[in-house]
Backbone of each chain as nested JSON, in Angstrom:
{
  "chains": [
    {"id": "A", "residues": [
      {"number": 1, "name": "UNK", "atoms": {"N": [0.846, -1.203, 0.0], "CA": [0.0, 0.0, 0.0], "C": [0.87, 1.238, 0.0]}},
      {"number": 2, "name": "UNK", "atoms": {"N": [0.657, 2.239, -0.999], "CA": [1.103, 3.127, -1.005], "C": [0.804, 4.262, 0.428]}},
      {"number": 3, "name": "UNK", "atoms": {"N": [1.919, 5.392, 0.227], "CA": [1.307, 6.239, 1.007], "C": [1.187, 7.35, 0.613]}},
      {"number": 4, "name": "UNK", "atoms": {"N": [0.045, 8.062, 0.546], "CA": [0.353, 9.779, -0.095], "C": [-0.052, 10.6, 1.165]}},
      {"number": 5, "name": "UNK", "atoms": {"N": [0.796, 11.686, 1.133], "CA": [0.864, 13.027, 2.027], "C": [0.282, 14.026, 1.405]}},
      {"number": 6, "name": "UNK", "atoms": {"N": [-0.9, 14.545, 2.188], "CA": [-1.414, 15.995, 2.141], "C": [-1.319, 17.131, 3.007]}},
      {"number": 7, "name": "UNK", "atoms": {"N": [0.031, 17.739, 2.528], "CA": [0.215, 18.718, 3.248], "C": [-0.589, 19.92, 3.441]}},
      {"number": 8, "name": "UNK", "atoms": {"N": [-1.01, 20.694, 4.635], "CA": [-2.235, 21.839, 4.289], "C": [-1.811, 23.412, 5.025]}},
      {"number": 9, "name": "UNK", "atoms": {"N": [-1.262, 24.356, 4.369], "CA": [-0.791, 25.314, 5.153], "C": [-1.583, 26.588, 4.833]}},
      {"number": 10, "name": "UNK", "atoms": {"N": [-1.62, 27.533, 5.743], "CA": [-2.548, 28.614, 5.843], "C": [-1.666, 30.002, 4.348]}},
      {"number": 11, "name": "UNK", "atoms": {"N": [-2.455, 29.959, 3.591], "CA": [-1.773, 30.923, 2.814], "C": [-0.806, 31.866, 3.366]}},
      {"number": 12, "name": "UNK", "atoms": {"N": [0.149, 32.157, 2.204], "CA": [1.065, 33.138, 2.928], "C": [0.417, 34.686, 3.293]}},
      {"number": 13, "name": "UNK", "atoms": {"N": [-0.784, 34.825, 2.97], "CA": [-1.021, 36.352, 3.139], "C": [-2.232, 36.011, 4.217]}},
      {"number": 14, "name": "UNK", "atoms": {"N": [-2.629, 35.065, 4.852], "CA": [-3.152, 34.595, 5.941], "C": [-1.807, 34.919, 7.332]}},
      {"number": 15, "name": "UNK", "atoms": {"N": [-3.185, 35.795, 8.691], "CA": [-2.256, 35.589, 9.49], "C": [-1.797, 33.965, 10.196]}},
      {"number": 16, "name": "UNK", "atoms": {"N": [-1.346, 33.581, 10.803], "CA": [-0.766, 32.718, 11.25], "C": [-0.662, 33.011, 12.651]}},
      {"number": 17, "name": "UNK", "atoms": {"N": [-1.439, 32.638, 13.932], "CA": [-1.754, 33.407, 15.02], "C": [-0.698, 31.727, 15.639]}},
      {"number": 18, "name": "UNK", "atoms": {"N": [-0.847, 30.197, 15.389], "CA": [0.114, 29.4, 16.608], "C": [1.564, 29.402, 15.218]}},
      {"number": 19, "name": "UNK", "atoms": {"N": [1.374, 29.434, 14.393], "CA": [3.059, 29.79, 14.203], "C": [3.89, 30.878, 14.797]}},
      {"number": 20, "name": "UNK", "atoms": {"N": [3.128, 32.226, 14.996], "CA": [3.896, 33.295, 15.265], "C": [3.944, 32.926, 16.647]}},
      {"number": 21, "name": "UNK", "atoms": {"N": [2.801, 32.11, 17.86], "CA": [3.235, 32.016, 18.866], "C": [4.303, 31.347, 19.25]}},
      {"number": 22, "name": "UNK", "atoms": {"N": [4.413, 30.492, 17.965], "CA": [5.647, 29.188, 18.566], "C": [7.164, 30.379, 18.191]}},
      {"number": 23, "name": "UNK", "atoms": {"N": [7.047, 31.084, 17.278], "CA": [8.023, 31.624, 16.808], "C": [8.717, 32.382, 17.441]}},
      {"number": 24, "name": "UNK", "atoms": {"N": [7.797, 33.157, 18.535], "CA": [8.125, 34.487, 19.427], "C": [8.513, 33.635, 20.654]}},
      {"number": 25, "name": "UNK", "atoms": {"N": [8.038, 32.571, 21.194], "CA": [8.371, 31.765, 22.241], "C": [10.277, 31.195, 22.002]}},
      {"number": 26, "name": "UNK", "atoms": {"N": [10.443, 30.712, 21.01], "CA": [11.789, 30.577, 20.575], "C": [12.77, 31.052, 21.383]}},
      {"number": 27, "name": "UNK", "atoms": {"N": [13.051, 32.547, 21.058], "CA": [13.856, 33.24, 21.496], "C": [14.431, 32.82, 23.145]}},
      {"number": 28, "name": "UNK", "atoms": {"N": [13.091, 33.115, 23.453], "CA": [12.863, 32.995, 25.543], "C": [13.57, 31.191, 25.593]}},
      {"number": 29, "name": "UNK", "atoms": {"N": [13.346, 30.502, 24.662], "CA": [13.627, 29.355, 24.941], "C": [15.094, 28.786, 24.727]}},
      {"number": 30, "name": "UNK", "atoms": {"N": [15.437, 29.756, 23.905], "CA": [17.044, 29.783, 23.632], "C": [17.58, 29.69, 22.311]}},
      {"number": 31, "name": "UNK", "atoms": {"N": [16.518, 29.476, 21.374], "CA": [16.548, 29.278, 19.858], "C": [16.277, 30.419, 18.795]}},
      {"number": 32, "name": "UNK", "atoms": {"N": [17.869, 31.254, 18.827], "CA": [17.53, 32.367, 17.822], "C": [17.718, 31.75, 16.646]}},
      {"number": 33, "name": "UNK", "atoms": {"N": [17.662, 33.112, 15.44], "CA": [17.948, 32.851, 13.953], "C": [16.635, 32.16, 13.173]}},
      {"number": 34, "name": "UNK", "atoms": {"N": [15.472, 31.796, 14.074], "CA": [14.72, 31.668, 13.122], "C": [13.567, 32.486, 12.988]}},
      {"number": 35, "name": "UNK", "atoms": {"N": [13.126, 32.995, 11.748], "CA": [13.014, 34.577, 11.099], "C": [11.066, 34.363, 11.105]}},
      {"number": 36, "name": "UNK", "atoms": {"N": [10.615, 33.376, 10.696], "CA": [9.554, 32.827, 10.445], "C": [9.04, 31.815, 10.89]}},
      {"number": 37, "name": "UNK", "atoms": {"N": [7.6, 31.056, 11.249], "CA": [7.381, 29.748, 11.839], "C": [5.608, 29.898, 11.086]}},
      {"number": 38, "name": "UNK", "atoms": {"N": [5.378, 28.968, 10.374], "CA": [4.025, 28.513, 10.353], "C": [3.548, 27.564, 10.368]}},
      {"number": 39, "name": "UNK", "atoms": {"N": [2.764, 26.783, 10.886], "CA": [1.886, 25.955, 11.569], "C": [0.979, 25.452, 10.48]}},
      {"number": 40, "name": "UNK", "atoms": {"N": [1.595, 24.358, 9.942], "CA": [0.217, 23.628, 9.336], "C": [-0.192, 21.808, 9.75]}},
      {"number": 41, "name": "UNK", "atoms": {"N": [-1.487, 21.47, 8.616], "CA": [-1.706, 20.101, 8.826], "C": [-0.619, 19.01, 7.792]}},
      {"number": 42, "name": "UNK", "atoms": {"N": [-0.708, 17.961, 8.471], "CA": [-0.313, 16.89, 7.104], "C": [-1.47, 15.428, 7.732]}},
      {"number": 43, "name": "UNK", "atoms": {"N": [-1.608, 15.569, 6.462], "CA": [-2.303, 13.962, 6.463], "C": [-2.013, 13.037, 5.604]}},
      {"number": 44, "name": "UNK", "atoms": {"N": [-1.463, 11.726, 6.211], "CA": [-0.977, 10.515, 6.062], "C": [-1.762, 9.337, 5.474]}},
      {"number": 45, "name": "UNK", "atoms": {"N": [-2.299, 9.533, 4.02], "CA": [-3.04, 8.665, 3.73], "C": [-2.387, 7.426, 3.063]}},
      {"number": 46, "name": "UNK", "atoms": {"N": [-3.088, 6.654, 3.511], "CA": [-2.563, 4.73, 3.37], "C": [-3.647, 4.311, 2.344]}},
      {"number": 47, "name": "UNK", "atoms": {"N": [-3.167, 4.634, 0.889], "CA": [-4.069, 4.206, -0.135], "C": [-4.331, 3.142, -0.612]}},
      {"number": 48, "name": "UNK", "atoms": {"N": [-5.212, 2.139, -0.829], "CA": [-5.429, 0.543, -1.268], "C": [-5.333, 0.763, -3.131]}},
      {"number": 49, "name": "UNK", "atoms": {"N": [-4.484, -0.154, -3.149], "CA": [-4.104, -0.317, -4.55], "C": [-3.133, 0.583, -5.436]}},
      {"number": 50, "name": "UNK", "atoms": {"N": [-3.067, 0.606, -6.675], "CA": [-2.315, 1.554, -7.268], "C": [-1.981, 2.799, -7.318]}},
      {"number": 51, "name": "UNK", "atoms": {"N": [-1.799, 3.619, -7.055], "CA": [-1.285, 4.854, -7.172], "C": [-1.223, 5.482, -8.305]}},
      {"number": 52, "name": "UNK", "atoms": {"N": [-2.139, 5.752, -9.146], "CA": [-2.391, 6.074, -10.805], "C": [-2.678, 7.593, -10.654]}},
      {"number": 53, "name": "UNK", "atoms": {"N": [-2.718, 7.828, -12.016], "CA": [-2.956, 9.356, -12.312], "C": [-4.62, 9.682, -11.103]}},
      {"number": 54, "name": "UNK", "atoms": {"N": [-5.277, 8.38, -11.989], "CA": [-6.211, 8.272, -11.479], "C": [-6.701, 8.536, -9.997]}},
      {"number": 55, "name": "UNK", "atoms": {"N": [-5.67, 7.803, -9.543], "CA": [-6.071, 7.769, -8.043], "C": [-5.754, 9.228, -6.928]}},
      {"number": 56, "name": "UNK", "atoms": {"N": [-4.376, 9.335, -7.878], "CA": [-4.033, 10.922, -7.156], "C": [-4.929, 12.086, -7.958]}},
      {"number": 57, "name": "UNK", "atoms": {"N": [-5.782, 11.806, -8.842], "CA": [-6.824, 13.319, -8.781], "C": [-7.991, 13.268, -8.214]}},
      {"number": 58, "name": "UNK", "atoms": {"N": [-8.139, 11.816, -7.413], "CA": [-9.131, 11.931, -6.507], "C": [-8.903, 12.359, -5.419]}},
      {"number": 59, "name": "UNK", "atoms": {"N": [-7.608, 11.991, -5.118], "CA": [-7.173, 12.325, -3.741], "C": [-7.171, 13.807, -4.016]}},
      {"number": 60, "name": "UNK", "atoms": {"N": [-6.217, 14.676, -4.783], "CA": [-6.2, 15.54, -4.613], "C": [-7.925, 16.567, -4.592]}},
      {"number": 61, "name": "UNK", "atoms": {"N": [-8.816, 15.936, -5.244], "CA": [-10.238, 16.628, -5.043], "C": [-10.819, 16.464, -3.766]}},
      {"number": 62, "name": "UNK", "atoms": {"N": [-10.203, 15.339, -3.092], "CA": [-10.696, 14.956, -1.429], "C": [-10.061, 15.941, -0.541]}},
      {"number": 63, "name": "UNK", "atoms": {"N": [-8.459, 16.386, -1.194], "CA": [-7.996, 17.351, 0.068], "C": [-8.845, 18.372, -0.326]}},
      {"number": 64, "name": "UNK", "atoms": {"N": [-8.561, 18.634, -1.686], "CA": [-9.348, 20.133, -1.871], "C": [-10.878, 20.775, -1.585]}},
      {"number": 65, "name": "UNK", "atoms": {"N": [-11.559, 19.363, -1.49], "CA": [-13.11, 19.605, -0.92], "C": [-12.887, 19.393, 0.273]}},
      {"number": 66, "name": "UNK", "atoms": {"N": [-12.188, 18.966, 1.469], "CA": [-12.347, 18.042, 2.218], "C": [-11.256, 17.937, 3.617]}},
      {"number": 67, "name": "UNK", "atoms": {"N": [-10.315, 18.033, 3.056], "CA": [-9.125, 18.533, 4.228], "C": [-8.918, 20.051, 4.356]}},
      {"number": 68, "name": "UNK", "atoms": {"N": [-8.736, 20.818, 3.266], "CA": [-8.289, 21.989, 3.447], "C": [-9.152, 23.017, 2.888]}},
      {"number": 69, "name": "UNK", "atoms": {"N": [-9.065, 24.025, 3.403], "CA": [-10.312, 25.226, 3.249], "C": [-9.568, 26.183, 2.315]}},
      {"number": 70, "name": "UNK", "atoms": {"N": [-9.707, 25.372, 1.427], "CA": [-9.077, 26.472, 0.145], "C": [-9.062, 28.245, -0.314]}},
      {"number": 71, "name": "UNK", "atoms": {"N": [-10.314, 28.41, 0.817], "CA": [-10.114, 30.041, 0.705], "C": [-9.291, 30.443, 1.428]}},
      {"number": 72, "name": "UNK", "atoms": {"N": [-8.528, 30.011, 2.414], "CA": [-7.358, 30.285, 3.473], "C": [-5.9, 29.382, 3.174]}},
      {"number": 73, "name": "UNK", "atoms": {"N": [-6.154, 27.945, 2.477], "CA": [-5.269, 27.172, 2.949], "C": [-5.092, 26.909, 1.935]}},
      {"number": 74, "name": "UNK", "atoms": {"N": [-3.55, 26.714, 1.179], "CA": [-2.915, 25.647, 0.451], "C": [-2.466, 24.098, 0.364]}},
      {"number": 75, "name": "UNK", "atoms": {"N": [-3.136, 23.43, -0.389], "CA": [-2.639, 22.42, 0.001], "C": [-1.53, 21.651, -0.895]}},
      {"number": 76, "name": "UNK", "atoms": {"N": [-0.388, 20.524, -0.652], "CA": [-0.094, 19.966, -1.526], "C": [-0.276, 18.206, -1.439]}},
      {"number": 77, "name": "UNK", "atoms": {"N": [-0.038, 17.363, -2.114], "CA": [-0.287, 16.054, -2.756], "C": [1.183, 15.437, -2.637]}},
      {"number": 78, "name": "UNK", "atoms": {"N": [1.513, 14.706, -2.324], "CA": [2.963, 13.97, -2.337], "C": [2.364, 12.489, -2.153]}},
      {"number": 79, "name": "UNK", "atoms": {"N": [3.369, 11.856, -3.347], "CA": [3.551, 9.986, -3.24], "C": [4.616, 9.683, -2.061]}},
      {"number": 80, "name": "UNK", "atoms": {"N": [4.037, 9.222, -1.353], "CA": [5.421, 9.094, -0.579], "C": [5.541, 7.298, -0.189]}},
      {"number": 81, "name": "UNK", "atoms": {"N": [6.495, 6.75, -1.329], "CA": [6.473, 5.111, -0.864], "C": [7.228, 4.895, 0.488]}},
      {"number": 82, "name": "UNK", "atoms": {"N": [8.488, 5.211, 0.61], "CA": [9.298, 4.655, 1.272], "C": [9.136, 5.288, 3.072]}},
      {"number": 83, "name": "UNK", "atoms": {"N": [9.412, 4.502, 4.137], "CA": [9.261, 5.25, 5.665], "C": [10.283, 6.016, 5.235]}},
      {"number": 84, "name": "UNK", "atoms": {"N": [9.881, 7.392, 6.287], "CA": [10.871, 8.14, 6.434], "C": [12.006, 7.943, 7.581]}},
      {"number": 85, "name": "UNK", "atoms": {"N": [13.176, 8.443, 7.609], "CA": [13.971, 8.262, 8.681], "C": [13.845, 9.297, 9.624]}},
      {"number": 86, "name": "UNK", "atoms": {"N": [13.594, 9.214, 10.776], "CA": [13.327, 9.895, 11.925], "C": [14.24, 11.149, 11.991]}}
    ]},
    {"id": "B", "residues": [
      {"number": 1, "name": "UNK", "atoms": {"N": [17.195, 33.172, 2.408], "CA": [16.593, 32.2, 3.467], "C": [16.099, 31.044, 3.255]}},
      {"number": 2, "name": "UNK", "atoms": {"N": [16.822, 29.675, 3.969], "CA": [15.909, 28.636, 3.503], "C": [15.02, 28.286, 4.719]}},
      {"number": 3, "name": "UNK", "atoms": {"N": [14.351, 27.002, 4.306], "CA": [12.761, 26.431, 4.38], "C": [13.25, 25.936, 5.344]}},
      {"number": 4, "name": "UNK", "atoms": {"N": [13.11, 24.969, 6.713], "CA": [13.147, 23.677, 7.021], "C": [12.171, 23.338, 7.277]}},
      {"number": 5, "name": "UNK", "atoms": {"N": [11.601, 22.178, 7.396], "CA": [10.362, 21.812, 7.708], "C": [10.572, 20.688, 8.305]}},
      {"number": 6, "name": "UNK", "atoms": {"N": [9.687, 20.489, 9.691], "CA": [9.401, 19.811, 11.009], "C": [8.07, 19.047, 10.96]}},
      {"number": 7, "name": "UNK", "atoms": {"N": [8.039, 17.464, 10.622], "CA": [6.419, 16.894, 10.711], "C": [6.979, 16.162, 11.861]}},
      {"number": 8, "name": "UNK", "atoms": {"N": [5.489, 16.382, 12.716], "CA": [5.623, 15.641, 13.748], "C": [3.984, 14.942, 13.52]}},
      {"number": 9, "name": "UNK", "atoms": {"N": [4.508, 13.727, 13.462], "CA": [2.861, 12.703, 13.482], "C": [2.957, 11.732, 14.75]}},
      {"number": 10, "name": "UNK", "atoms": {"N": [1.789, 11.626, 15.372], "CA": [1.528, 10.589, 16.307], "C": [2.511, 9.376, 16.089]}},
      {"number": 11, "name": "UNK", "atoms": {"N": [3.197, 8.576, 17.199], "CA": [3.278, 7.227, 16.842], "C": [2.478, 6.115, 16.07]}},
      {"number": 12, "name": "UNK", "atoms": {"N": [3.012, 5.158, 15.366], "CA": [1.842, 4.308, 15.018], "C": [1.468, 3.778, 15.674]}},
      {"number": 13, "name": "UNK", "atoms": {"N": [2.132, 3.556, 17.049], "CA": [0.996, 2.659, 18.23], "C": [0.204, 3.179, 19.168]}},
      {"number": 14, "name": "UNK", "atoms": {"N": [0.218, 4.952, 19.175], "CA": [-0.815, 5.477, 19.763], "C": [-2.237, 6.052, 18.265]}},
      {"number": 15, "name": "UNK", "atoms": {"N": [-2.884, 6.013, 19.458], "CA": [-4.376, 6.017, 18.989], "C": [-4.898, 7.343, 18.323]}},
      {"number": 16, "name": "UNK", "atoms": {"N": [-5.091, 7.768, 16.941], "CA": [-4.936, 9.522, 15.99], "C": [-6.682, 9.152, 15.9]}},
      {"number": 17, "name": "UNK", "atoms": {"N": [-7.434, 9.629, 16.775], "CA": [-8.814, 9.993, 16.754], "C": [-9.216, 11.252, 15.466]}},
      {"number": 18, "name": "UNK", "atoms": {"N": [-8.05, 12.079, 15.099], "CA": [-8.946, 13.074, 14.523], "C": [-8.758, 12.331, 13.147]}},
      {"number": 19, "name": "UNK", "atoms": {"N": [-7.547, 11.342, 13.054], "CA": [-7.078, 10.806, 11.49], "C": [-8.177, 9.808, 11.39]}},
      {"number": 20, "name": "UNK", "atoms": {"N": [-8.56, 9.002, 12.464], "CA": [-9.89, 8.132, 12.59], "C": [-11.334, 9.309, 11.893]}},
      {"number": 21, "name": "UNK", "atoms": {"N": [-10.989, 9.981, 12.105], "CA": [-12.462, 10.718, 11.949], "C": [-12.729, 11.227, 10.925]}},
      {"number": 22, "name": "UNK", "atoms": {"N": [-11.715, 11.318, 10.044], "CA": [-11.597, 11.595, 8.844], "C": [-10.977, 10.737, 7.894]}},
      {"number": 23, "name": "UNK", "atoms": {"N": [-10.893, 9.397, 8.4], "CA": [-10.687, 8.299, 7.291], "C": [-12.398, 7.729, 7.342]}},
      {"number": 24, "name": "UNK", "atoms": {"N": [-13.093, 7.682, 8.662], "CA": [-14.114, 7.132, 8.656], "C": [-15.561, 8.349, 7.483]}},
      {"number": 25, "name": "UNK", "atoms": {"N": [-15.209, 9.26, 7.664], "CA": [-16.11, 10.148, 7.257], "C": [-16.41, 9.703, 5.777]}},
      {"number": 26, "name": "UNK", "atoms": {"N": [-14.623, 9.808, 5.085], "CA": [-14.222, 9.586, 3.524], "C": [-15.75, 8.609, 2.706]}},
      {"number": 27, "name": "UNK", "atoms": {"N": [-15.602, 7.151, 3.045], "CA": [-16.647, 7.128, 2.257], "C": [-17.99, 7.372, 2.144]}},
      {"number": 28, "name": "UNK", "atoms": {"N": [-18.404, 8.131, 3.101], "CA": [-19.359, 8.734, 2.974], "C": [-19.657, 10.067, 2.299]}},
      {"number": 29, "name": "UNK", "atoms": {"N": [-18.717, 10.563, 2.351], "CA": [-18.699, 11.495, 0.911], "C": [-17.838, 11.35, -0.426]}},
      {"number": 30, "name": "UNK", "atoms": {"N": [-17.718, 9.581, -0.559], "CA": [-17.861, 9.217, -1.593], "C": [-16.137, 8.797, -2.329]}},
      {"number": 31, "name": "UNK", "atoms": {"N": [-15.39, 8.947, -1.261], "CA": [-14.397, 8.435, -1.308], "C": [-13.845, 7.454, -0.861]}},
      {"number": 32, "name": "UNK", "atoms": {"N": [-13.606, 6.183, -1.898], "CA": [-13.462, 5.017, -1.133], "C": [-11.953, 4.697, -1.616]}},
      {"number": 33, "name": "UNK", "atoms": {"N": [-11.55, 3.731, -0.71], "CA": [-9.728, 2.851, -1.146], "C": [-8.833, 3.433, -0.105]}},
      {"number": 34, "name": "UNK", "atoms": {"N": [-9.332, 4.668, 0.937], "CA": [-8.03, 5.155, 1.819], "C": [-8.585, 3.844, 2.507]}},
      {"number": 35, "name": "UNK", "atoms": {"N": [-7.431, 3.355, 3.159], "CA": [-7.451, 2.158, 4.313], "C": [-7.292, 3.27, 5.857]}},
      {"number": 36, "name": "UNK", "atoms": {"N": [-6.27, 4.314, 5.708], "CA": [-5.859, 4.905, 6.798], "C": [-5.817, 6.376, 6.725]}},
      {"number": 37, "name": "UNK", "atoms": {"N": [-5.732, 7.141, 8.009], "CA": [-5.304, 7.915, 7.637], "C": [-4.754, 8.764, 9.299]}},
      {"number": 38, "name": "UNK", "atoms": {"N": [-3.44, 9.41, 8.86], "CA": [-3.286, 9.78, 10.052], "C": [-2.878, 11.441, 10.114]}},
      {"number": 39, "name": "UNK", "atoms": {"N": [-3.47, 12.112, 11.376], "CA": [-3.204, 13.414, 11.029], "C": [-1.855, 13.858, 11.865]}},
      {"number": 40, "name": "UNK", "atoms": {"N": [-0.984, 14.794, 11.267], "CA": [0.057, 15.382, 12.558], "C": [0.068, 16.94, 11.879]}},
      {"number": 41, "name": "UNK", "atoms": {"N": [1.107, 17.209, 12.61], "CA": [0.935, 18.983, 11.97], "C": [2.921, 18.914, 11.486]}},
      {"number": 42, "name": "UNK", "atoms": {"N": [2.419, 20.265, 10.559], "CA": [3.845, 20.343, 9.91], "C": [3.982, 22.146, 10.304]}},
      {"number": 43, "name": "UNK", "atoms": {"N": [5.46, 22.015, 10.585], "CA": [6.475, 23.363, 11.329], "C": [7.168, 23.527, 9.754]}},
      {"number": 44, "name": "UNK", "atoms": {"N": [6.77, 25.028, 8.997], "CA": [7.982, 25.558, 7.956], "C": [8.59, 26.395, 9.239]}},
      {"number": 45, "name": "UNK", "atoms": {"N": [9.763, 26.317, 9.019], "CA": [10.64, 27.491, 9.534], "C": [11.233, 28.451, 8.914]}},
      {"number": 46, "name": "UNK", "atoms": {"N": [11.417, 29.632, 8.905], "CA": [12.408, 30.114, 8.066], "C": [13.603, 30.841, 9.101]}},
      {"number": 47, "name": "UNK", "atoms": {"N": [14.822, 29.729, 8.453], "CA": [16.082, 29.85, 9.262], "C": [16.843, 30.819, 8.751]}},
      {"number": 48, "name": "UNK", "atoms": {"N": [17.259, 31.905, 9.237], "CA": [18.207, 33.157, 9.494], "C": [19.643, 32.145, 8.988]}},
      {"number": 49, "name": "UNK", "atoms": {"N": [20.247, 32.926, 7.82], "CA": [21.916, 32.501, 7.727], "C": [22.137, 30.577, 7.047]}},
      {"number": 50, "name": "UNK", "atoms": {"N": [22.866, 30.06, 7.054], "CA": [23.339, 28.862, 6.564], "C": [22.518, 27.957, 7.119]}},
      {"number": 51, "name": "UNK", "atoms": {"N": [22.35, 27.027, 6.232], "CA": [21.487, 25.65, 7.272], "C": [22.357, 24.587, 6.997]}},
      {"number": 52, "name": "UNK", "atoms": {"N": [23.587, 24.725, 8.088], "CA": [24.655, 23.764, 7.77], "C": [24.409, 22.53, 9.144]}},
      {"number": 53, "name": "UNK", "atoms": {"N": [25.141, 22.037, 9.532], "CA": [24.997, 21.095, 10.191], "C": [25.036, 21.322, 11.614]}},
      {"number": 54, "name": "UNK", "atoms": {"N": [25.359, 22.22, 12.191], "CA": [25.048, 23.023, 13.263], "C": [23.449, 23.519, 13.905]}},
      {"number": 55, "name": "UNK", "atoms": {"N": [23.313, 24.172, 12.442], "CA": [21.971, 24.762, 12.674], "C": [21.053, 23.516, 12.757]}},
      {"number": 56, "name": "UNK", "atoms": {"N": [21.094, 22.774, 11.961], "CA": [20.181, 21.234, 11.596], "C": [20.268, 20.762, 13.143]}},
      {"number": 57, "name": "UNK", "atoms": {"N": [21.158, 20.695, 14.113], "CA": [21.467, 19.688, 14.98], "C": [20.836, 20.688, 15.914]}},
      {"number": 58, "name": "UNK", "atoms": {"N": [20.71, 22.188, 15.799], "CA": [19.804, 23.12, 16.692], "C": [18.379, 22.807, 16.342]}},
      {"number": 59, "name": "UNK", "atoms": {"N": [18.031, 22.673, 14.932], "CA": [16.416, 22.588, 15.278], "C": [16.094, 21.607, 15.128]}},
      {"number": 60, "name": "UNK", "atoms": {"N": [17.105, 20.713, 15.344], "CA": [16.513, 18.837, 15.73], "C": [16.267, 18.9, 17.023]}},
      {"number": 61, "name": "UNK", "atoms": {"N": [16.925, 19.642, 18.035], "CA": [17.104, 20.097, 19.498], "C": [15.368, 20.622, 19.626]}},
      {"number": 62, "name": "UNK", "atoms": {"N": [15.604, 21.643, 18.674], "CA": [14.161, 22.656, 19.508], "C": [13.143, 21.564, 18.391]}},
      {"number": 63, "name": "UNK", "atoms": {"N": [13.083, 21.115, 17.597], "CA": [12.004, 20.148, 17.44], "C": [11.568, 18.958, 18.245]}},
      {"number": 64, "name": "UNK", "atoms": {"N": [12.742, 18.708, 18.85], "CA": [12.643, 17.658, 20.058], "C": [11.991, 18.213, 21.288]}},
      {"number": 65, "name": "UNK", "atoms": {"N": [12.638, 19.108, 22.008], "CA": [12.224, 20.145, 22.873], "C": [11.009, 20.694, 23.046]}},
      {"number": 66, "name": "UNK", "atoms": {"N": [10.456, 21.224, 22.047], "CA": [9.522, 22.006, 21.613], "C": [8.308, 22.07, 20.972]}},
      {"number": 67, "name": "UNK", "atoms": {"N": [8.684, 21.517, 19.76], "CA": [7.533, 21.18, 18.794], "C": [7.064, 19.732, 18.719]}},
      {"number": 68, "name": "UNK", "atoms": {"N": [7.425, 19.01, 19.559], "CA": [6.763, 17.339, 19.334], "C": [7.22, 17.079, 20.8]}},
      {"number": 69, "name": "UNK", "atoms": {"N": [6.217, 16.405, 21.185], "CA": [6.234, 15.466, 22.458], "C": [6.641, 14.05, 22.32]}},
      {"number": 70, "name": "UNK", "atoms": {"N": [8.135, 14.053, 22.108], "CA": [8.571, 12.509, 22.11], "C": [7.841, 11.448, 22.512]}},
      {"number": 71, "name": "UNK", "atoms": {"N": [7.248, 11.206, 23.725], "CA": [6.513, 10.303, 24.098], "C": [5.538, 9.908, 23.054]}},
      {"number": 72, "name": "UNK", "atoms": {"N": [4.886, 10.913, 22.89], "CA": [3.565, 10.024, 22.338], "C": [4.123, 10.6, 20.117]}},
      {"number": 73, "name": "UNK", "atoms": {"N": [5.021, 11.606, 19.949], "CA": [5.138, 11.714, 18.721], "C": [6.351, 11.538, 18.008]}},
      {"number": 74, "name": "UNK", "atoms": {"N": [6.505, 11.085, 16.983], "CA": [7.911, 11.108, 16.282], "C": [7.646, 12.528, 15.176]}},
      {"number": 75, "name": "UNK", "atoms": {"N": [9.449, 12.793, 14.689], "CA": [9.023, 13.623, 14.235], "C": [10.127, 13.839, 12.804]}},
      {"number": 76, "name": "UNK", "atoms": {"N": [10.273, 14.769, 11.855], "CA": [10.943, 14.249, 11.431], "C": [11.64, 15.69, 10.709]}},
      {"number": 77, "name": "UNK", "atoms": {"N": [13.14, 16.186, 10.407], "CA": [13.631, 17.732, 10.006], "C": [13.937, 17.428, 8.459]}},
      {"number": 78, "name": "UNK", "atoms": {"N": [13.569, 18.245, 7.217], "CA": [13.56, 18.442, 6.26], "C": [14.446, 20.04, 5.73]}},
      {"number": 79, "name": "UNK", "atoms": {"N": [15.316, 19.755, 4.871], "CA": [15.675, 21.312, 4.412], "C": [15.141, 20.824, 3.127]}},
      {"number": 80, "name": "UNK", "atoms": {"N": [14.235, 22.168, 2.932], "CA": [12.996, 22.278, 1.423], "C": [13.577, 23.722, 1.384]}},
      {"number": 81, "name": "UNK", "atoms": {"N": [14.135, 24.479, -0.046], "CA": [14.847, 25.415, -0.346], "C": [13.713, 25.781, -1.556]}},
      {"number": 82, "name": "UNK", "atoms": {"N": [13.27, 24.748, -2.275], "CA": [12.644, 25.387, -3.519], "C": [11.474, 25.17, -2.789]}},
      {"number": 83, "name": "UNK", "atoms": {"N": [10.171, 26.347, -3.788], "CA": [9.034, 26.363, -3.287], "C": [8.613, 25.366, -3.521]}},
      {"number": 84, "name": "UNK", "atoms": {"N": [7.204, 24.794, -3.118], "CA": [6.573, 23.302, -3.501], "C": [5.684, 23.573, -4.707]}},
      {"number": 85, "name": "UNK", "atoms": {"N": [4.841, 23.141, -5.445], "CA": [4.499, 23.768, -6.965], "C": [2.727, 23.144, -5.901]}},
      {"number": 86, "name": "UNK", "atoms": {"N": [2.108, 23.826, -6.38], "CA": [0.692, 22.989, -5.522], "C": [-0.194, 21.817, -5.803]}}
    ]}
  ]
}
């Protein structure tokens, strides 16, 4: 079984109210140099069967109706066969 | 400035109620073949200066630290430099 990733992030001209919190917290925590932080979803779907053109423009119409609120959020589509390394 | 990006998803042996709730929903609005699905959230960063092996081994630190609760999540550091196409 394949796996595809739907990543879902808040447009860039969307504010971003728990990225900027995690971002501003940083500092106090001891972690400078980083300039930006935004906060999104991913979802880990475990697809039955092939992985076809087919199958990824359904998926991608499922995030786009369905995971992510397209008037705020971008989403993207990734095949992802192999585990990742930690 | 580059990208890094931080997914932190549940373990597979703890229990993702919201990824349950939205694999179960799927065929009812007509999407069938996901077997699974699991939700975690994804950290872009944007890192100030070089993202050499220093910096990587800092926000493996504050991703450990910070953005994922080892116990119950794994997580995983990415340097993404080009934009993603959608």
């Amino acid at each position: 079984m394949a796996r595809v990733v739907v990543d879902v992030m808040l447009k860039p001209e969307i504010l971003d109210p728990q990225g900027q919190a995690v971002q501003r917290a940083l500092p106090r925590l001891g972690f400078e140099g980083i300039a930006d932080v935004r906060q999104g979803k991913r979802f880990e779907l475990q697809v039955e069967g092939p992985v076809d053109n087919a199958a990824l423009a359904r998926i991608h119409e499922l995030a786009e109706t369905f995971l992510a609120n397209t008037v705020i959020e971008d989403f993207t589509v990734k095949v992802e066969n192999a585990e990742e390394s930690k």
